[in-house]
Residue, then its C-alpha position, 0 to 999 in steps of 0.5 A: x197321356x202324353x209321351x212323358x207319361x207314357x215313359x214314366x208309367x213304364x218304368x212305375x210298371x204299366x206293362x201297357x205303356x210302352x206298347x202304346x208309345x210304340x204305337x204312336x211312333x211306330x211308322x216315324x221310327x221305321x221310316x227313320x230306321x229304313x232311311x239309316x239303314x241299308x236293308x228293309x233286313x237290317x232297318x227292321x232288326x236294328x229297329x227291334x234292338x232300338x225298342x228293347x234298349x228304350x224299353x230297358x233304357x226307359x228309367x234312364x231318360x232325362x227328360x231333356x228332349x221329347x220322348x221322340x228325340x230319345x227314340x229318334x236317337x237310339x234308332x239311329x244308333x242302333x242302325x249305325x251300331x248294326x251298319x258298324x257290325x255288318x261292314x256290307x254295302x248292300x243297295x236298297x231303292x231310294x224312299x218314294x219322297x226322294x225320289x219323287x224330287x228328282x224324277x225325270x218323267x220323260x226318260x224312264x231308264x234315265x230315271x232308274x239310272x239316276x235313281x241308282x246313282x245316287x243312291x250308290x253316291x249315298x252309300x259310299x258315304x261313311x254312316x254318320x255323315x250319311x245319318x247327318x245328311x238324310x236328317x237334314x237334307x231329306x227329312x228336312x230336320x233343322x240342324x239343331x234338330x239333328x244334333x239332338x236327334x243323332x246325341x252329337x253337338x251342333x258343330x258336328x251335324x255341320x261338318x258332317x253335311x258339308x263334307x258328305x255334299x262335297x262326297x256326294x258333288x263330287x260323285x254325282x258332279x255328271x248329273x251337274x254337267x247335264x243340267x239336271x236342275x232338280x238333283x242340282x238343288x239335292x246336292x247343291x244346295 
């Protein structure tokens, strides 16, 4: 069965269904959830409040998007909802995939510094733009992709990106200064 149908016989009453559509998705939508969140903690119970709205949602979908979009977009605003609430800025480690692209492997301390430096950079960046910039710029979404995965207009996902690299170039404008070419081409594309 496809995503829609797995949706659709949810909501018929297929107590099966939305299990197995968890399923499929269940990796994309934690890693979506980590990468907005700020803690594995609060990544996995915005993740849980995610999948009761969808579960409740389910009749609600329009079908105008994949099931995938629908689930990518109220995970993120489950994350952004429980950022909103918390108001702590607790660090958490870069994804291994960022940080594969900026690795200096002949300076490991240098390494871990600049791992912790942008991750800080990132985290002074305000939710949305933060969401905006890792769906573009490290999950590699296109930016119409983003705008229908985080439910705001094209125009949006463009300013949001462009004023969180000005956020972040002028926090990491150091690492510029010293050539560092891979973090150059993160954050000034």
């Amino acid at each position: 069965m496809s995503d829609s149908e797995l949706l659709a016989a949810h909501v018929s009453g297929d107590s099966r269904a939305f299990t197995e559509l968890v399923q499929r998705h269940r990796r994309y939508l934690w890693r979506i959830a980590k990468r907005t969140s700020y803690s594995a903690d609060d990544a996995a119970d915005a993740l849980q409040d995610a999948l009761l709205s969808a579960h409740r949602m389910a009749g609600t979908y329009r079908a105008d998007a994949a099931v995938r979009s629908w689930l990518h977009r109220i995970v993120v605003n489950a994350c952004l909802d429980r950022i909103r609430r918390n108001r702590v800025r607790a660090t958490v480690p870069l994804d291994d995939e960022l940080s594969a692209h900026i690795r200096r492997r002949d300076d490991p301390i240098g390494e871990l510094e600049l791992t912790l430096d942008i991750e800080a950079a990132l985290f002074q960046l305000p939710p949305e733009q933060r969401a905006a910039i890792v769906a573009v710029d490290v999950e590699g979404f296109s930016v119409a992709e983003a705008a229908t995965r985080l439910g705001v207009p094209v125009g949006t996902i463009k300013s949001r990106c462009a004023r969180a690299r000005l956020k972040l170039a002028q926090s990491l404008n150091y690492l510029r200064m010293e050539g560092n070419q891979a973090v150059s081409q993160i954050v000034y594309p």
